[in-house]
N, C-alpha and C positions, 0 to 999 in steps of 0.2 A: 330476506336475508336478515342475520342476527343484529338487533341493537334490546340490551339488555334492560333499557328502561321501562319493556313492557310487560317481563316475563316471569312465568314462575318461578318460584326460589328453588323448585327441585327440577331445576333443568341444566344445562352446562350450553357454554358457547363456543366455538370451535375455529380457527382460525381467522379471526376475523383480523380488519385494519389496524394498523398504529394508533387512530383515533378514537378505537373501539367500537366501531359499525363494521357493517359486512361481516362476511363471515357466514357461518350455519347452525344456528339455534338447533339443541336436541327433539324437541317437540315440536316445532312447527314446521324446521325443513327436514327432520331426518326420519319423523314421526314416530320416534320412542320414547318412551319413558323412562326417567331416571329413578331407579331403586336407591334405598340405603348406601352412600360411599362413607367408609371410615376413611378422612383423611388420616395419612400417617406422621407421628409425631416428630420423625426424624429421618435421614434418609437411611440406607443401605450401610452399614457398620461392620467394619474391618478389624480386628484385633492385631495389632503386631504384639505377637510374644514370642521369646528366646528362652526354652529349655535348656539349664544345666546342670551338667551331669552330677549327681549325691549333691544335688542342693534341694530343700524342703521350697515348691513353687519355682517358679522364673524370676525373666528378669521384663518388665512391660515395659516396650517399647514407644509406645502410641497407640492413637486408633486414627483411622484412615475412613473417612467422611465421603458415598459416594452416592448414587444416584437413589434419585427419591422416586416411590411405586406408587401409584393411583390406581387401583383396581374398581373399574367403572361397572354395577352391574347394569345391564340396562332389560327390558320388556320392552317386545310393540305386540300390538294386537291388531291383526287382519284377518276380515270377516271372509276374505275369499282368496284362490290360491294366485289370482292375477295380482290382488294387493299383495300380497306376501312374495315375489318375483319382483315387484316395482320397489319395496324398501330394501329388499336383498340387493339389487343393483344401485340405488340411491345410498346405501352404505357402505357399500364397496367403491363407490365413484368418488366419492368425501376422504376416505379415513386412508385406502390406499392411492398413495402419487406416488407413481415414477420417474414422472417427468419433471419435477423439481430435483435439486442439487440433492447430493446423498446425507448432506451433513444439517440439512434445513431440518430447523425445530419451529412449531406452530403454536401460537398461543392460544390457552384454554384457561376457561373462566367459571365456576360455579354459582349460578346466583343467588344461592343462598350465602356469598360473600362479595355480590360482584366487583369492589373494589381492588381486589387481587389475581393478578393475571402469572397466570404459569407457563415458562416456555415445556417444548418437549416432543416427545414423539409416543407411536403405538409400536410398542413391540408385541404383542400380543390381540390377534385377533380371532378369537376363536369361532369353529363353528358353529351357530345358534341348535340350539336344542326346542324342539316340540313343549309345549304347555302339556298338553294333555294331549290324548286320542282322536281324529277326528274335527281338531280344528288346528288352524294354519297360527295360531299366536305362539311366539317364540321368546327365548332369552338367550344373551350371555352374557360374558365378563369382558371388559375390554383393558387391555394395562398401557396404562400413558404410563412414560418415565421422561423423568425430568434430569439432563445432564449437570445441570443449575438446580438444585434444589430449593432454589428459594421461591418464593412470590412474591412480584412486583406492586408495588403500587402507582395510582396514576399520575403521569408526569405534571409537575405542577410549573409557573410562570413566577417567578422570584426578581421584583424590582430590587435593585442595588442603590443601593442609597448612600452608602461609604467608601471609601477602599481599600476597607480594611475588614469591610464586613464579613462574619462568619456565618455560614449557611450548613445547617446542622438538618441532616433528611428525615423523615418520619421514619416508623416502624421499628422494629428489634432487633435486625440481622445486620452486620456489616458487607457492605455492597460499594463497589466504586462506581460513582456515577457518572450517568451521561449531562454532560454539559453544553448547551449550547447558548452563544454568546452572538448577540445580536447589537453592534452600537449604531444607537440615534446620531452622535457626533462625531465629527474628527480626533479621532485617536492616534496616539505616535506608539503608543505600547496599551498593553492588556494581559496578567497573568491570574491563576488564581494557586492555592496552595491545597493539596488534601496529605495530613498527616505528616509523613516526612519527602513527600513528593509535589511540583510546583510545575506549572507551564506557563511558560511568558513566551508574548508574540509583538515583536516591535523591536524597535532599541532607538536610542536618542540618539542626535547624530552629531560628528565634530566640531563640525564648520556652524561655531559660533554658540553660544549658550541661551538663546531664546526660541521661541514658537509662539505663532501668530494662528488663533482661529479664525472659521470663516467670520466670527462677529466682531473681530477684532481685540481680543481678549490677548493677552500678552503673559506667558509662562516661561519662568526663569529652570533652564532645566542642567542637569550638572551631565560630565560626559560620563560615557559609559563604555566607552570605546577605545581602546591602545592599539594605534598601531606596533606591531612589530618587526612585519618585514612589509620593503618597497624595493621591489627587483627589477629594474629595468631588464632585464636579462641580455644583456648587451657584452657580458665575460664571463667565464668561467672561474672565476675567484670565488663567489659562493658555493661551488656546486660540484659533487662528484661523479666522476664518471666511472659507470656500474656495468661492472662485467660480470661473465657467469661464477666468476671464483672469488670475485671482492666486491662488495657493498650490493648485493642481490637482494630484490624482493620479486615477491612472485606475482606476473606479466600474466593477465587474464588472455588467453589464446594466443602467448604471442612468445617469441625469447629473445633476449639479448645478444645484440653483435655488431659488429661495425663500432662507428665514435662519431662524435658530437662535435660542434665549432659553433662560436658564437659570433657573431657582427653587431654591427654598427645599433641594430635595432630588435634582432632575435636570436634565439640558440636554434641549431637548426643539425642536418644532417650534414657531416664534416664532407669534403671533398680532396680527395687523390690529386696527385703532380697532374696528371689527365684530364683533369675535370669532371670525374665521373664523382655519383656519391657514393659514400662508403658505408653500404645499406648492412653488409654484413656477406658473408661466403656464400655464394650462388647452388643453390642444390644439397643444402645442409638440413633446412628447416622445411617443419610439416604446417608451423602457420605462421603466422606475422612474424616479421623478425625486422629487427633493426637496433638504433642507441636508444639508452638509455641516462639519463641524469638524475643525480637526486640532491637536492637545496639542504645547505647543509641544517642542523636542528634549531628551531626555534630558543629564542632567549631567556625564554617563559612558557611551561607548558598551565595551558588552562581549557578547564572543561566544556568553554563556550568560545566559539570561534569565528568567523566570517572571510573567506575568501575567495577573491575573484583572479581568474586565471584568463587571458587573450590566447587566445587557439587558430593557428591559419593551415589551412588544409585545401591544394590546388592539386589539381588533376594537368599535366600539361599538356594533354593533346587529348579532344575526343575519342579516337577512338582508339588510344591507349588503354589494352588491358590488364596489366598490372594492376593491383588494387594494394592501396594503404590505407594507412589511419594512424591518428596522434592522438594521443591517454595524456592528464595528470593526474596520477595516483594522491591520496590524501592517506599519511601514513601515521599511525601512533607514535607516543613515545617510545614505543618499542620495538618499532618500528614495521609493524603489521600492517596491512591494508586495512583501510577503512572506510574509501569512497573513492570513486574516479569519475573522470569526465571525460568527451572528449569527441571526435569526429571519425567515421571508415567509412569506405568504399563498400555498397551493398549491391547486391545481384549484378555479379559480376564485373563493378565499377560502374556502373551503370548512372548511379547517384549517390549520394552517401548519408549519412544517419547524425546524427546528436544525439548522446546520450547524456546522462549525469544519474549516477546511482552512490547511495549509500550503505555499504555490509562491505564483508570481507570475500563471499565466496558467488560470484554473479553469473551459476550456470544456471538457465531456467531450468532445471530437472529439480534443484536444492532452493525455490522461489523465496520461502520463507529465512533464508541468510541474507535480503538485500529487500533494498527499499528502492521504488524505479521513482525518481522526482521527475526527468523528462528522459521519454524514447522517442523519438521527431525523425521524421522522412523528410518533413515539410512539405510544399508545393506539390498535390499528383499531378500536376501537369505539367510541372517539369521535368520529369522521370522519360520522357521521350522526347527522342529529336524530332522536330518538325520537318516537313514534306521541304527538298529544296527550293530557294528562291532565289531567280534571277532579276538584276537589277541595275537598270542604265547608270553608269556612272560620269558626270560629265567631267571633262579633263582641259588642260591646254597644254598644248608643247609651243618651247622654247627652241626657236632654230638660233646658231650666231652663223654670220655672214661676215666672211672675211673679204673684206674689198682689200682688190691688187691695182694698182695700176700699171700700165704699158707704157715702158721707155720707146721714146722717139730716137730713129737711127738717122 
């Protein structure tokens, strides 16, 4: 297998590891030789121009930057038609997978630069041509394209000594890099900035203005945190109630109907002089249906947020199969979705689900509109009822005895 620190500089290496081992050296495992490669100075070049009409030239638009071409010649030479059969199949077995994902790119490496690894693929594989007359040595061209037209260099370890330190990567091309952040100590936060863009992970917390390490180190830290809503949800004073013709937003599988009441301790589904609840009209809807509420608008809108919502979801008889489920939608200023959460009734009520996703549009067919933070079944072994069990119960009964007495005649 390829590890490039023993090899000829006109050879190439072929998908090998992240660490740069493994993989299939051109010469030793594939047993060809590399010919002449002109790398290319730039990738594939796209003109945008606009022709108009009785004007002397256009108007240029741009150019459009696209995929970079490696045209690999290569030679092997086999002294017999059995070796020319066994590299034929050992280079078909390498260069074509199909049993990897369709969109997977492999890295390739030349080592007459081994420092530089290029992602990409072969879209060109042609058939080898004959040398000459009479003997089994062949050639052809093979064309890697790169969707990334750049090349990598190898990932280095950068101690942080500041924090404020600036970390500026080698090479010529602009590239957003991979980061990864490893802490020795207890940390309450961690961010780093590239350009006009920044990621922080932590935040400080209210209850109280200091932190204690595990050494006993004492940090004076300022808040970072406003609350601005604390809802017992205990009334409907903050909150609207959303019907399909006033204050709608759109119900992931579900519609709006019926109405909402609140108690002592939650908003809940309101209930009729009868005591039934008022889920919404019976044979109206093709899926969820029920109320809906929405808190009236924040006091302050800001780009960074944190909240937690309490969710109670009972099933009231086992073998009740009606199935529900309770959502809190997380909406913009604009009032578009933008995350929800929440608990349903899955295969058939059977058990139910937690979710928590972030996007606006959460059918898996459209995966790339939403971000899954948790999909939870929990417990498989809760998802079946267990075999019946009977069980002595011990008891006592209470007799009263009412004593009479008999009159003497």
């Amino acid at each position: 297998m390829a590890n490039n620190d023993n090899y000829d500089v006109n050879t190439f290496d072929f998908a090998f590891d992240e660490d740069g081992n493994g993989g299939f050296n051109s010469e030793d495992d594939l047993g060809i030789f590399l010919n002449h490669v002109s790398k290319p100075l730039a990738p594939n070049i796209t003109e945008s121009f606009q022709d108009v009409p009785k004007r002397y030239g256009g108007v240029y638009l741009g150019t459009d930057y696209g995929e970079k071409e490696f045209d690999i010649p290569i030679t092997c030479f086999c002294t017999t038609r059995d070796e020319y059969n066994e590299r034929i199949k050992t280079l078909t077995n390498v260069l074509v997978n199909t049993s990897s994902d369709a969109d997977t790119e492999y890295p390739l490496r030349f080592n007459d630069d081994p420092d530089v690894t290029y992602y990409g693929h072969f879209t060109s594989i042609p058939t080898p041509t004959f040398i000459n007359e009479g003997v089994q040595d062949f050639q052809t061209t093979l064309v890697f394209m790169l969707a990334d037209p750049r090349g990598f260099l190898p990932q280095k370890e950068i101690k942080i000594t500041d924090n404020d330190q600036q970390i500026i990567p080698e090479g010529n091309t602009e590239v957003d890099p991979i980061i990864h952040i490893i802490p020795k100590t207890d940390l309450y936060y961690v961010g780093y900035e590239t350009n006009d863009d920044y990621v922080a992970v932590g935040y400080n917390v209210d209850d109280g203005d200091t932190t204690t390490d595990s050494d006993g180190n004492v940090t004076v830290m300022g808040q970072s945190q406003t609350q601005q809503v604390d809802d017992p949800c205990n009334s409907l004073a903050t909150w609207i109630q959303c019907s399909e013709n006033t204050q709608a937003f759109p119900i992931y599988k579900g519609e709006i109907d019926g109405s909402s009441a609140a108690t002592g301790t939650s908003i809940m589904v309101a209930k009729d002089k009868d005591d039934h609840y008022e889920w919404g009209t019976r044979g109206k809807h093709k899926n969820f249906y029920g109320p809906a509420v929405m808190h009236n608008g924040l006091p302050k809108i800001t780009p960074y947020w944190k909240v937690s919502v309490r969710l109670h979801h009972v099933k009231r008889m086992k073998n009740e199969r009606a199935m529900g489920k309770i959502e809190a939608y997380l909406l913009d200023n604009n009032g578009n979705v933008c995350g929800r959460m929440g608990i349903e009734d899955y295969s058939m009520g059977r058990y139910p689900r937690a979710f928590i996703q972030l996007g606006n549009n959460f059918d898996s067919s459209n995966s790339d509109s939403y971000l899954t933070l948790l999909f939870d079944e929990g417990n498989g072994q809760q998802k079946q009822n267990e075999a019946t069990k009977h069980v002595k119960v011990a008891y006592t009964k209470t007799v009263t005895v009412k004593k009479t007495t008999k009159k003497k005649k």
